[in-house]
C-alpha positions in Angstrom: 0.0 0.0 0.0 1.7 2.8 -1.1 0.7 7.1 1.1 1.4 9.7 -1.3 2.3 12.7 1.3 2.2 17.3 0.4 4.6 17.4 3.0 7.4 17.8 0.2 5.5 19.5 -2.2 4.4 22.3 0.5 6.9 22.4 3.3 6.1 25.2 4.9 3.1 27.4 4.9 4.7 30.3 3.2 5.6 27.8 0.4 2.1 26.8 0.0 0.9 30.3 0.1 3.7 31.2 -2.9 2.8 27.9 -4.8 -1.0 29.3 -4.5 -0.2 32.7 -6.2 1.9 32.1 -8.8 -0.6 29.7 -9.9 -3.6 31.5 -9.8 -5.3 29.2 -12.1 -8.5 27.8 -12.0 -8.9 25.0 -10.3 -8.0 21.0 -11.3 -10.9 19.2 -13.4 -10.2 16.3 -11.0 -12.3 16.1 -7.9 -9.3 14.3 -6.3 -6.5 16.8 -7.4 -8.7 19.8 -6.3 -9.3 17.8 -2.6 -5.5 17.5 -2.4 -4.9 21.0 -3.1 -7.8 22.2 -0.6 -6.4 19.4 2.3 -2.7 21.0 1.6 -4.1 24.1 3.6 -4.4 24.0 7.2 -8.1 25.7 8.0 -9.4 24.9 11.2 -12.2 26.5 12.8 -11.2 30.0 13.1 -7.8 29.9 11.1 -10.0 29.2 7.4 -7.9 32.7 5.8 -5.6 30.9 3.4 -8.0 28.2 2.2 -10.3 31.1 1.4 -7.7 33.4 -0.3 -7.6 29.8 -2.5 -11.4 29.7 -3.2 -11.4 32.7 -3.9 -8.4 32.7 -6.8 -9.8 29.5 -8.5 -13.2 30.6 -8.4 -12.5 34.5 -10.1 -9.9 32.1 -12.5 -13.1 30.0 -13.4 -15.1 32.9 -14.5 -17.2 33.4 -11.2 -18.3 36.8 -9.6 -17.2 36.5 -6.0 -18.2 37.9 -2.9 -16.0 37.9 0.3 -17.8 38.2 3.4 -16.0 39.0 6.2 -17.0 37.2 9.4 -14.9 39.1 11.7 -11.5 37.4 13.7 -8.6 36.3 12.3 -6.8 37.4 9.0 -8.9 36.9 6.3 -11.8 34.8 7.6 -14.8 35.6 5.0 -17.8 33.0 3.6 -17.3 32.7 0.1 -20.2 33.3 -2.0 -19.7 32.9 -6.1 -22.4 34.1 -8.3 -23.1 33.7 -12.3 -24.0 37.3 -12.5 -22.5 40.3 -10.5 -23.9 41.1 -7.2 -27.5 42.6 -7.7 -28.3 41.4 -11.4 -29.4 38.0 -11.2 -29.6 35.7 -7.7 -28.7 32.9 -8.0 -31.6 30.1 -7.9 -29.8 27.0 -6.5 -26.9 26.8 -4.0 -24.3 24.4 -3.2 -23.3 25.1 0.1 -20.6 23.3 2.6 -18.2 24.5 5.1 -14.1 24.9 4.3 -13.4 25.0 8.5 -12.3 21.7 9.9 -11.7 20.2 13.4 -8.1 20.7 15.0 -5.8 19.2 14.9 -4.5 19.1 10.6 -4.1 16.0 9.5 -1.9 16.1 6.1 -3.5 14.5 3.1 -2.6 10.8 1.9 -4.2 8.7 -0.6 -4.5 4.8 -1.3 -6.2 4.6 -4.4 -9.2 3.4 -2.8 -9.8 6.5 -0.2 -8.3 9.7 0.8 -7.3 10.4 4.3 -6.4 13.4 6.3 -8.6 16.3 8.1 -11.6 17.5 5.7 -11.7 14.5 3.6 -15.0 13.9 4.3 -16.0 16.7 6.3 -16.0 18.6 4.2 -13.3 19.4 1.8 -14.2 16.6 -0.6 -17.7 17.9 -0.1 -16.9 21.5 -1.3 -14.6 19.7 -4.0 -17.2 18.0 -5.4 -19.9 21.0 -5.4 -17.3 23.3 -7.2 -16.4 20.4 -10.3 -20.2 20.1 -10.2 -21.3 23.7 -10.9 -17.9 23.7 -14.0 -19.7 20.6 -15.1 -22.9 22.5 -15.1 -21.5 25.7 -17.0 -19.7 24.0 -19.3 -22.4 21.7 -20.6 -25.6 23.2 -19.3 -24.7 27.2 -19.4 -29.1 27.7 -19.5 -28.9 26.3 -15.8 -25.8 27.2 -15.1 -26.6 30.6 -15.0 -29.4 29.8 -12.1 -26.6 28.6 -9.9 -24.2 29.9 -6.9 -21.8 28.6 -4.5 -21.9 29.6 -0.7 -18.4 28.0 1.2 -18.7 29.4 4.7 -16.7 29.2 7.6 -17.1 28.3 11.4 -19.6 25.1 10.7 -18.0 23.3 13.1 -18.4 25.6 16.3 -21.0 28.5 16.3 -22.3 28.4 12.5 -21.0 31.7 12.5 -20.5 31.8 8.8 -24.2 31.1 7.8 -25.3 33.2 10.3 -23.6 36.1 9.0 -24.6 34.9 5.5 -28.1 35.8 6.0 -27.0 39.3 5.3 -25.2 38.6 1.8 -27.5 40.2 -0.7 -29.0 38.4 -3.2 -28.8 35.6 -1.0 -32.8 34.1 -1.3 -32.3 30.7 -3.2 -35.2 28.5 -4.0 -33.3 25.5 -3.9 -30.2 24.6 -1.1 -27.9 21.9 -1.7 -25.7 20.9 1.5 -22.7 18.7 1.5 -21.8 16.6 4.9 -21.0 13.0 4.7 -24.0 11.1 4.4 -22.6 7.6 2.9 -24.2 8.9 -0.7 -27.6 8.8 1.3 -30.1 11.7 0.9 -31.1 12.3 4.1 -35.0 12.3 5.1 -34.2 14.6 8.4 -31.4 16.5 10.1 -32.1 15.0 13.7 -32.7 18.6 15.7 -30.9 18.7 19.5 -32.0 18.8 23.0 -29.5 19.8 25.6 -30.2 19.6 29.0 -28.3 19.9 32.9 -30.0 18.1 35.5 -29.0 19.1 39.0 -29.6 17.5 42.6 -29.3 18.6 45.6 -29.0 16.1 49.0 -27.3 16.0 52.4 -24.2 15.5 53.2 -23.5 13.0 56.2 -21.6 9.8 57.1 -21.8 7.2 54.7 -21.5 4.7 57.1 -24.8 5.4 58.4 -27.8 6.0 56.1 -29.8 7.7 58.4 -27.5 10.8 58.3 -27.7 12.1 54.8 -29.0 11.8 51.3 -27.3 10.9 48.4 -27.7 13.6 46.0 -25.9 10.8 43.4 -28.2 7.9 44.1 -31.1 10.6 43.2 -29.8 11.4 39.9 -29.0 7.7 39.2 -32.7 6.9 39.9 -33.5 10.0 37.1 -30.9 8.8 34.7 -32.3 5.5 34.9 -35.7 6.9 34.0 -34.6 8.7 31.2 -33.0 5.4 30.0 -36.2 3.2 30.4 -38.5 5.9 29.0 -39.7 5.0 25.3 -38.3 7.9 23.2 -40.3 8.5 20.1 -39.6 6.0 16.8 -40.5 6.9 13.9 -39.8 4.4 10.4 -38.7 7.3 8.0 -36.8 9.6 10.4 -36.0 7.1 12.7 -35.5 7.2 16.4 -34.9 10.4 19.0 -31.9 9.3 21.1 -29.6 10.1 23.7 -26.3 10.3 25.4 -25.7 11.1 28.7 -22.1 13.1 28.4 -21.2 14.3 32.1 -21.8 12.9 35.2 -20.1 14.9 38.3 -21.0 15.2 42.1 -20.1 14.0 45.7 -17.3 15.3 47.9 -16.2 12.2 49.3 -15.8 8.4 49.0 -16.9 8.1 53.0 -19.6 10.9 52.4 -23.4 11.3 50.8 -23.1 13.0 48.1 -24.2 16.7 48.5 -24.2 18.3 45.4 -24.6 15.7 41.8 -25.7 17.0 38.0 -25.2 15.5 34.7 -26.0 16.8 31.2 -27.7 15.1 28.8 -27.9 15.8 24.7 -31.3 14.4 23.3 -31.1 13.8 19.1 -34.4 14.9 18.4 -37.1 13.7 15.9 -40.2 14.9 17.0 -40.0 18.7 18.2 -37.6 20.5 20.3 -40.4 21.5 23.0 -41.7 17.7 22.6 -38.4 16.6 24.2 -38.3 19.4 27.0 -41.7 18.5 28.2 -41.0 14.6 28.5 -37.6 15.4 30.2 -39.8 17.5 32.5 -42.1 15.0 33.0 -39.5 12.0 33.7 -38.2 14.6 36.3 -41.1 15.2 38.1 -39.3 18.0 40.2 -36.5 15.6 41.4 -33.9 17.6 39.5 -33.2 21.4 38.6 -33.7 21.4 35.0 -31.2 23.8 33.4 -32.3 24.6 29.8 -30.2 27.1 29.0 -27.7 25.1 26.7 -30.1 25.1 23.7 -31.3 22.9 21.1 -32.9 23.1 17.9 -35.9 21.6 15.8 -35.4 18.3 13.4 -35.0 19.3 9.9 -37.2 17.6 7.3 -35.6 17.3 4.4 -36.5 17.0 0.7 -35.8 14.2 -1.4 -34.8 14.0 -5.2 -37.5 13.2 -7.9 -35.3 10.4 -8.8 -35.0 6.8 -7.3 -31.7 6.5 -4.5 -31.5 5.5 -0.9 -31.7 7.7 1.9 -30.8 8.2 5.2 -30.9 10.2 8.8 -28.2 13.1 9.5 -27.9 12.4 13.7 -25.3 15.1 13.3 -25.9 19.2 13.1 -25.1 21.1 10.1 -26.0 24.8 9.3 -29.3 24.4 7.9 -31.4 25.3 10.7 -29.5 28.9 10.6 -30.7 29.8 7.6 -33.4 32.0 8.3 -35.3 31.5 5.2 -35.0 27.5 4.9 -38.1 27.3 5.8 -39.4 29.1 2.9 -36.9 27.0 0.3 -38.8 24.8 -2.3 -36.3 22.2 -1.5 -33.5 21.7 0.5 -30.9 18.6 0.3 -28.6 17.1 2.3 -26.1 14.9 0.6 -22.5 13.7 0.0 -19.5 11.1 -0.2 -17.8 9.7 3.3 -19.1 8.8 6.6 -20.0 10.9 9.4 -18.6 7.8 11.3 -15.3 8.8 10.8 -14.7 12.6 10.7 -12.9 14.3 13.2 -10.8 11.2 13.7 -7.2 11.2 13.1 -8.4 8.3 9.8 -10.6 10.5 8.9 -11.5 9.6 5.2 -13.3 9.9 2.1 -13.8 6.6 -0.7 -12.2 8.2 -4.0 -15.5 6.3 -6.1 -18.1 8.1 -3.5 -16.1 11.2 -4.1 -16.2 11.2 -7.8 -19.6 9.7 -7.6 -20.9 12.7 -5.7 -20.0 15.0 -8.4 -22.6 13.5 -11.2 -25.0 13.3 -8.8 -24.5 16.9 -7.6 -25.1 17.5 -11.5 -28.0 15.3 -12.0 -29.8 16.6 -8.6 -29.8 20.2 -9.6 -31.0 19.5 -13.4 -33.2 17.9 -12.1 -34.7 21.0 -9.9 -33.9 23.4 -12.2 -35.1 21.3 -15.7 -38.1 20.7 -13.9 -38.8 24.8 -12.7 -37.9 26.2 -16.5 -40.9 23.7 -17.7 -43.5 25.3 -15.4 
């Protein structure tokens, strides 16, 4: 098995940066050669500059109209929005939309010939690799469509969703259609679970532990709770699948020989029904055993749309920047979709299957002319 490594072909950062300039060309008609080059820059959350100065050069060099919008922070941080027609002529009606921020730490690209490996592979360099080869394929042999078609690469997906956020002020930014890349194992996904996040505090008595009659456990409370929440029958549901759970912290007690006074542990709920669904059974379950600290948020599920055209789908357990579009509601459809697994991003073999990848770029194609075939006929 033989690792192909950037390391010598961009040794240091100021190398890469060079090597990016003086080529200022558009970027490589291979979905894996454009991957490489987007993996060869370091852009984890908050540190996204250089990958966007690179975005930025291939996509003027491929004939796009470019917008660069700041999102505050370090040098150069900016969402990346590219456009068929300048800014304030013609929006465009479809979006690809993915996220060029990864999770620390870099891991430099390799390949195998069967799968790429390194930080982003799958989450989501190749998916922004594949959206870009995509919209060329689009332009060059659909240029009708093509000219109803934009790209929005933001930043900060992987934290705070900063970057859409701040999107919902780029003008012209209304699309009818939204296509998201995130690994979904080639899946369209039926729903984007939503999230219900949840402290659960106890209070008891402290006392000798050798002697149950002088305290309460404030631990074996919250065991009794957590045990409830374990038993309870969580919705199911046979397209979106189930709401589940993961209890993440458990802390409390001041001493091995001592009840416990003080115990809380916070729970994250994947939700399917409705944020406020979840709240009121964790309420319930609770009964007033527990404070209930809802202060760390959650959001609704997602439903999502599905293409007109036979393939298998999925569920998206995982958050993506969907719900911080304000108008997604209002979208005529809005698609989640792309090469990899979930299953392995953020891991230090993080990867992406080269035939997925390449895959996903004919069926970013055939998804939007579908859509947009479809609207010009109406």
């Amino acid at each position: 098995m033989v690792f192909f490594s950037l390391k010598a072909l961009f040794p240091t950062p100021t190398m890469e940066a060079a090597a990016r300039a003086n080529a200022a060309a558009a970027f490589p008609d291979d979905v894996v050669q454009l991957l490489r080059q987007l993996m060869s820059i370091p852009s984890t959350t908050g540190e996204e500059g250089d990958a966007v100065d690179y975005l930025v050069a291939g996509l003027h060099a491929d004939g796009w109209f470019v917008q660069r919008q700041s999102v505050g922070g370090n040098r150069g941080r900016a969402n990346v929005y590219a456009t068929r027609a300048p800014a304030g002529e013609k929006a465009p009606r479809l979006v690809f939309n993915s996220h060029i921020d990864t999770v620390p730490p870099h891991v430099d690209y390799s390949e195998d010939g069967e799968n790429v490996y390194g930080r982003g592979s799958c989450d989501a360099k190749g998916q922004v690799a594949a959206m870009i080869l995509a919209a060329r394929h689009l332009i060059r042999h659909s240029p009708s469509l093509a000219a109803d078609i934009g790209l929005l690469i933001v930043v900060g997906e992987e934290t705070d969703h900063v970057g859409m956020i701040k999107a919902n002020d780029l003008p012209g930014f209304a699309p009818e259609f939204l296509i998201v890349g995130e690994p979904t194992e080639m899946k369209f996904a039926t729903i984007q679970k939503g999230a219900c996040k949840v402290k659960l505090s106890v209070t008891g008595k402290a006392g000798h532990s050798g002697y149950p009659h002088a305290g309460v456990s404030a631990i074996h409370k919250l065991v009794q709770i957590l045990n409830d929440i374990m038993e309870y029958e969580w919705p199911k549901d046979e397209q979106h699948c189930d709401t589940t759970y993961n209890i993440g912290t458990i802390s409390g007690g001041q001493a091995l020989n001592a009840w416990a006074e003080k115990a809380e542990a916070s729970v994250f709920f994947r939700v399917t029904t409705s944020y406020e669904d979840v709240k009121r059974r964790v309420e319930e379950i609770v009964n007033g055993r527990a404070e209930i600290d809802h202060s760390l948020g959650g959001n609704d599920p997602v439903l999502l749309s599905l293409p007109s055209f036979p393939h298998e789908t999925g569920q998206a357990a995982f958050n993506t920047d969907i719900p911080y579009y304000k108008k997604f509601a209002s979208l005529k459809g809005v698609y989640l979709f792309g090469a990899g697994s979930i299953t392995v991003a953020h891991g230090p073999r993080e990867f992406v299957p080269i035939a997925e990848l390449r895959a996903a770029v004919g069926k970013h194609v055939q998804l939007a002319e579908s859509l947009l075939i479809r609207e010009h006929e109406y």
